[in-house]
NUFILO-875244 format. One record per residue (C-alpha): residue number from 1; x, y, z; residue in one letter; chain. Coordinates in nm, 3 decimals, decimal comma. Layout:
N
+-----+---------+---------+---------+-----+-------+
:   n :    east :   north :      up : res : chain :
+-----+---------+---------+---------+-----+-------+
: NUM :       X :       Y :       Z :   A :     A :
...
+-----+---------+---------+---------+-----+-------+
***
This chain:
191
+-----+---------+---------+---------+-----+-------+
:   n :    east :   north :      up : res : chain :
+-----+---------+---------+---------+-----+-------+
:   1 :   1,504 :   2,713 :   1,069 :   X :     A :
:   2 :   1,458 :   2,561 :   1,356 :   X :     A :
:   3 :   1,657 :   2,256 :   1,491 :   X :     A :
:   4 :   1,550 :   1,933 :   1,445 :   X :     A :
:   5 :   1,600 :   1,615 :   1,629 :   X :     A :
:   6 :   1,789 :   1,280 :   1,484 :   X :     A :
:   7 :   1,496 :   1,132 :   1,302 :   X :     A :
:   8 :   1,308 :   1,385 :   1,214 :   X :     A :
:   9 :   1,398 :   1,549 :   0,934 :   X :     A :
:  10 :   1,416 :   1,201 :   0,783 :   X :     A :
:  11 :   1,062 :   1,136 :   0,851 :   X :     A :
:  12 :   0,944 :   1,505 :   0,711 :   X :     A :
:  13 :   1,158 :   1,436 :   0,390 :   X :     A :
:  14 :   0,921 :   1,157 :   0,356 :   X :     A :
:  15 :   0,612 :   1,261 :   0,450 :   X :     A :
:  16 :   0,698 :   1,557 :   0,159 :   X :     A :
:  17 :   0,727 :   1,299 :  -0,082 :   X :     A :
:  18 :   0,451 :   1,054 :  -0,048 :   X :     A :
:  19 :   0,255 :   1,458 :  -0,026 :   X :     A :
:  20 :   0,392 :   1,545 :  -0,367 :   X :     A :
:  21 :   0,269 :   1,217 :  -0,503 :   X :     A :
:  22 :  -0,058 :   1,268 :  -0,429 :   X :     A :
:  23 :  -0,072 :   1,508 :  -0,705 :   X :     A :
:  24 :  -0,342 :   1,373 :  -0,944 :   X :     A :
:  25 :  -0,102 :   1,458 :  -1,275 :   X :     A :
:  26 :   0,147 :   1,207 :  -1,127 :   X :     A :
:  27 :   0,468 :   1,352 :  -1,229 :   X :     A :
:  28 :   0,791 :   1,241 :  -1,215 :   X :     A :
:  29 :   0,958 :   1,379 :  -0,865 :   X :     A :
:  30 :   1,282 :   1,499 :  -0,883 :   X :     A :
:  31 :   1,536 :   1,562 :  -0,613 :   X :     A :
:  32 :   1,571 :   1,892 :  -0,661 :   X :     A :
:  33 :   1,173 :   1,970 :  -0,634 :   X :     A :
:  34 :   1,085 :   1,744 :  -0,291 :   X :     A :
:  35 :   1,465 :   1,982 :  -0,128 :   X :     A :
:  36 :   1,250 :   2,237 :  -0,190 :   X :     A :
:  37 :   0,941 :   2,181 :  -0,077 :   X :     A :
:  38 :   1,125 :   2,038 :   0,223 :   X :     A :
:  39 :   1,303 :   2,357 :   0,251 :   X :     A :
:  40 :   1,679 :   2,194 :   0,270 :   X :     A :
:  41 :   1,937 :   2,150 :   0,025 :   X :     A :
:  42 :   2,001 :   1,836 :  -0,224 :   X :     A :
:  43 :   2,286 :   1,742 :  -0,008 :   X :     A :
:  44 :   2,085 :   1,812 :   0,298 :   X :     A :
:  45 :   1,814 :   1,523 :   0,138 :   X :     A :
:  46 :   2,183 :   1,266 :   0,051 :   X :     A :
:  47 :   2,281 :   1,322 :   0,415 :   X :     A :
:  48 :   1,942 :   1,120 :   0,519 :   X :     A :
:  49 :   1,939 :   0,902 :   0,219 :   X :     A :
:  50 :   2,190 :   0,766 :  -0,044 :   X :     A :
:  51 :   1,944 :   0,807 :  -0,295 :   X :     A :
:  52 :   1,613 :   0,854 :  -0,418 :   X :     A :
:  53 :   1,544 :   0,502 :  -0,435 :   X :     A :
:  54 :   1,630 :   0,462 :  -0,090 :   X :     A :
:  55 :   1,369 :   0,726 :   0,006 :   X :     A :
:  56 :   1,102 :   0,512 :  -0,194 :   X :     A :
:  57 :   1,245 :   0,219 :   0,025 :   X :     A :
:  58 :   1,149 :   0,439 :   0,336 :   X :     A :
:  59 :   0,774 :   0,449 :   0,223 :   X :     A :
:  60 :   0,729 :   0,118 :   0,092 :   X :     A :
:  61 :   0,896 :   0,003 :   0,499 :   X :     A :
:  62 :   0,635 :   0,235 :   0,608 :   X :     A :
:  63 :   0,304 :   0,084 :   0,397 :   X :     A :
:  64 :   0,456 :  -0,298 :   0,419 :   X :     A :
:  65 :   0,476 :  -0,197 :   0,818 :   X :     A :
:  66 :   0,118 :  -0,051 :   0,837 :   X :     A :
:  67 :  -0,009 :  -0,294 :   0,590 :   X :     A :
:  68 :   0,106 :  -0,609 :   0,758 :   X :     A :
:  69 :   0,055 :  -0,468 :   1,106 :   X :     A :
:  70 :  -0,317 :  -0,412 :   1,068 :   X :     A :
:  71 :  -0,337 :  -0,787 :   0,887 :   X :     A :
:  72 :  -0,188 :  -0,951 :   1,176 :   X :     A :
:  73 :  -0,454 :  -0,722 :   1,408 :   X :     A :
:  74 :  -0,716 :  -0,852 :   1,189 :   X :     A :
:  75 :  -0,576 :  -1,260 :   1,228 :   X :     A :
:  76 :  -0,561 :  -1,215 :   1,612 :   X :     A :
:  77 :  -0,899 :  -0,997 :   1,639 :   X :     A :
:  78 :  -1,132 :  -1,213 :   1,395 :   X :     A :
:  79 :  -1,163 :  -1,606 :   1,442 :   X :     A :
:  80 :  -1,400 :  -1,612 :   1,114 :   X :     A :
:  81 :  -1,230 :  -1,669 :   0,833 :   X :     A :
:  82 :  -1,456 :  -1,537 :   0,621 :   X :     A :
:  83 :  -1,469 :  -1,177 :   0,829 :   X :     A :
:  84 :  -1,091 :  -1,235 :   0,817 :   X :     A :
:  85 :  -1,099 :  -1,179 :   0,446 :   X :     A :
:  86 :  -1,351 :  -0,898 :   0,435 :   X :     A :
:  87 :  -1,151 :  -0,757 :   0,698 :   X :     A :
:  88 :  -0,828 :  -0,742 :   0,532 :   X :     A :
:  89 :  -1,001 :  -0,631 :   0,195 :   X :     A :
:  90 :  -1,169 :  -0,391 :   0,311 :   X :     A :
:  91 :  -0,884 :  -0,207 :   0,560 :   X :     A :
:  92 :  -0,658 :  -0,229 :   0,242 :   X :     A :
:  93 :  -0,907 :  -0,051 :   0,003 :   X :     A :
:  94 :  -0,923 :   0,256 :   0,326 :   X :     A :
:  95 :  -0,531 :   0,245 :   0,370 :   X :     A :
:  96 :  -0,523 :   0,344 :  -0,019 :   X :     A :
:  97 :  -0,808 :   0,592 :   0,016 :   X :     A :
:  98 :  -0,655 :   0,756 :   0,335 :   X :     A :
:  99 :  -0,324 :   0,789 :   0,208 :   X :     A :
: 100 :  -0,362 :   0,841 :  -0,217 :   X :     A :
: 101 :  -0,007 :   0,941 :  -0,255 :   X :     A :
: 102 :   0,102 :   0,610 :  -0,081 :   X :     A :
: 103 :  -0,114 :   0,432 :  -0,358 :   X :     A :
: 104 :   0,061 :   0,567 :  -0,625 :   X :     A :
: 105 :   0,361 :   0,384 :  -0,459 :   X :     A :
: 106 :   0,122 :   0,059 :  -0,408 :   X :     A :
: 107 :   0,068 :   0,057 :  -0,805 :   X :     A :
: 108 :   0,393 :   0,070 :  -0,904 :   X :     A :
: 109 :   0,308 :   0,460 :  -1,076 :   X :     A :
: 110 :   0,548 :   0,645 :  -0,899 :   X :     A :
: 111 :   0,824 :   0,354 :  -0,928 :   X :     A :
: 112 :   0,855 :   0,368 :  -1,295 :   X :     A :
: 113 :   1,189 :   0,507 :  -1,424 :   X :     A :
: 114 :   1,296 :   0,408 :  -1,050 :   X :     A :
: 115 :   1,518 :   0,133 :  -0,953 :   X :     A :
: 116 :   1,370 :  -0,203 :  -1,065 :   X :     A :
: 117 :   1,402 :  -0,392 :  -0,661 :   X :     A :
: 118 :   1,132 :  -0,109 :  -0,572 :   X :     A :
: 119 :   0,902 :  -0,271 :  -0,813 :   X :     A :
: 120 :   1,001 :  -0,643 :  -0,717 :   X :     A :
: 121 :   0,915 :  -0,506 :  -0,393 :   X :     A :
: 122 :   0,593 :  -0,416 :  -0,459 :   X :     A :
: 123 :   0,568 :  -0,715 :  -0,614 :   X :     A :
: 124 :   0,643 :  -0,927 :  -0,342 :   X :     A :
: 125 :   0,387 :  -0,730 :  -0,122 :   X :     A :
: 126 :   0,115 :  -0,818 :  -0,352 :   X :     A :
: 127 :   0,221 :  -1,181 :  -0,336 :   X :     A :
: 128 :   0,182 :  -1,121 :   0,058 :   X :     A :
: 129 :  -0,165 :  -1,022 :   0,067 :   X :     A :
: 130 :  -0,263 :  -1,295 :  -0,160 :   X :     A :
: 131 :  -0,119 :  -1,566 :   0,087 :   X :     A :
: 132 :  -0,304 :  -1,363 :   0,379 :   X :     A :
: 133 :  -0,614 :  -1,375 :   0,219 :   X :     A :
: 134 :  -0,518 :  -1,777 :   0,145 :   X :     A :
: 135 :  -0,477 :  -1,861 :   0,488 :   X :     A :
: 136 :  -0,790 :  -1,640 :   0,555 :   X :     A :
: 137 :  -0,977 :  -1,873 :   0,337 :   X :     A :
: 138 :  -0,828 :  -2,199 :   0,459 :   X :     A :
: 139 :  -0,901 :  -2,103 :   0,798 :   X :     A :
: 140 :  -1,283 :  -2,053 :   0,645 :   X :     A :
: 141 :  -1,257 :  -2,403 :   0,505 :   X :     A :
: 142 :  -1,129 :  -2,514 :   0,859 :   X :     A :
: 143 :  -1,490 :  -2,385 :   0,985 :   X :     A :
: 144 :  -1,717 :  -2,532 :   0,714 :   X :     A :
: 145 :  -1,771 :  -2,196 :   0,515 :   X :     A :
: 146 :  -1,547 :  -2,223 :   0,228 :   X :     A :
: 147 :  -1,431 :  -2,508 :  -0,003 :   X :     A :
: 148 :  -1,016 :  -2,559 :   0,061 :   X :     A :
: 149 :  -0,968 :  -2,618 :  -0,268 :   X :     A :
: 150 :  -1,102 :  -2,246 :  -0,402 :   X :     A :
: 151 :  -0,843 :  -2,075 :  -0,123 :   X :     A :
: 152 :  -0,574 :  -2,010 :  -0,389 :   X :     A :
: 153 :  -0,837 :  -1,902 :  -0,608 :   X :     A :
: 154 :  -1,070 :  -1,700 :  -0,438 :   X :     A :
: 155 :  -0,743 :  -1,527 :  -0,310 :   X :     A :
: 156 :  -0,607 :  -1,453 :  -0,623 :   X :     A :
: 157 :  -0,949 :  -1,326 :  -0,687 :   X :     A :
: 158 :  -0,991 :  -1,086 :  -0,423 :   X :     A :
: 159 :  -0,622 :  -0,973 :  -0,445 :   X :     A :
: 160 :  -0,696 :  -0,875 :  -0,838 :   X :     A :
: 161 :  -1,010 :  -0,686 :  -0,696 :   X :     A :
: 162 :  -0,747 :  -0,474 :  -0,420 :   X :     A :
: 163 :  -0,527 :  -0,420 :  -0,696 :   X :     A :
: 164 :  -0,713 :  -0,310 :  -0,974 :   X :     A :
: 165 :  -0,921 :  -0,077 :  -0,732 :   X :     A :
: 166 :  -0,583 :   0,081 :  -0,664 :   X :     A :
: 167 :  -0,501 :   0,108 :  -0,971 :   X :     A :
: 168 :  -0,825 :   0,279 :  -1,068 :   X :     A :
: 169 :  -0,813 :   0,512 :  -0,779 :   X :     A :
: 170 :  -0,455 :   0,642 :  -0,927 :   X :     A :
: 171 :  -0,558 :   0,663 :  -1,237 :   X :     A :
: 172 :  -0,826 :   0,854 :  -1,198 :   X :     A :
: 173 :  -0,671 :   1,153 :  -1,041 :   X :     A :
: 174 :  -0,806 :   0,999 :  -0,693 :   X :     A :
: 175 :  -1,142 :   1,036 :  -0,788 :   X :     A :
: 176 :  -1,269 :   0,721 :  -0,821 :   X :     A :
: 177 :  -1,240 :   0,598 :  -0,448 :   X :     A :
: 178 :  -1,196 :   0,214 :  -0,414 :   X :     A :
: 179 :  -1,418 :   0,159 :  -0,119 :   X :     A :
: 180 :  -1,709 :   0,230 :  -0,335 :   X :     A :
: 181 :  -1,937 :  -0,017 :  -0,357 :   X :     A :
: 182 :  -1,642 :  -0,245 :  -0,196 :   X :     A :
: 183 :  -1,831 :  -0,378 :   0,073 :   X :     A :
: 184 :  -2,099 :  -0,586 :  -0,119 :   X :     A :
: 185 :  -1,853 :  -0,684 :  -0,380 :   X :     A :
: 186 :  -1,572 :  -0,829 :  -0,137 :   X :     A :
: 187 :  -1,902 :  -0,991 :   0,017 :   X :     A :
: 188 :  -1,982 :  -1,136 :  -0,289 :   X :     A :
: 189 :  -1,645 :  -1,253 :  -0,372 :   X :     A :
: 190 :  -1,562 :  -1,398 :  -0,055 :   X :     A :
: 191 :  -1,894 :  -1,614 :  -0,031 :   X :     A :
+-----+---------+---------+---------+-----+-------+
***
């Protein structure tokens, strides 16, 4: 095998494992099963990462990273708060279609019988978008096209909507693809 550079094999261990959870049965990964798809060792996999839950900790950096990037590109890019909103919905109902095995980590599915802080984690994501699409809304109230009271609300709202379309997506073996029939909806919701 050829020789790989500092960094590297880290980031293919990973990419292998958010692969393997995109398979639509959804089971359990062990250690032993992402080595060898990876083609190392199980020590090989310990020398990049203490432990499995730290290699869940690598994805969810990645997805909070992506996620939160492509909000803040969204805040700078958009001065409607409204098309904020829609923005941000929609580009989180694509990053979950694009990448199916990363939604699997966005639901909490591929977490359970993992180390409880992922979960909080994913927790505290959700809790993130929520208060993006919040300020999304007061800035809308800001410009005459929403009522400030109904941010927290409507926010809540739409972040439910995100999350259960994730939720469905995973469930469903990817099949059901949350971007369908998103963009009226978040329209609807965000009005």
């Amino acid at each position: 095998m050829a020789s790989t550079k500092p960094g590297e094999r880290k980031h293919q261990i990973l990419q292998t494992l958010a692969a393997m959870l995109e398979n639509p049965k959804g089971e359990k990964i062990t250690t032993a099963a992402l080595a060898a798809k990876v083609e190392v060792s199980e020590a090989a996999l310990y020398r990049h990462f203490a432990s499995k839950a730290q290699m869940f900790e690598g994805l969810i950096e990645f997805i909070e990273s992506s996620i939160f990037g492509l909000i803040n590109q969204i805040s700078e890019q958009q001065d409607d708060g409204l098309l904020q909103v829609q923005a941000i919905a929609q580009m989180l109902l694509n990053f979950a279609e694009r990448n199916p095995g990363m939604t699997r980590v966005l639901t909490g599915d591929a977490l359970v019988n993992e180390d409880e802080r992922l979960q909080l984690r994913m927790n505290q994501l959700a809790e993130r978008i929520e208060m993006a699409f919040r300020q999304s809304f007061r800035l809308a109230a800001s410009q005459g096209n929403a009522i400030d009271t109904e941010a927290q609300v409507r926010a809540s709202l739409l972040c439910s909507f995100v999350l259960g379309r994730w939720l469905r997506f995973a469930k469903t073996g990817f099949k059901n693809l949350p971007t369908e029939q998103a963009t009226l909806q978040i329209a609807m919701m965000s009005h």
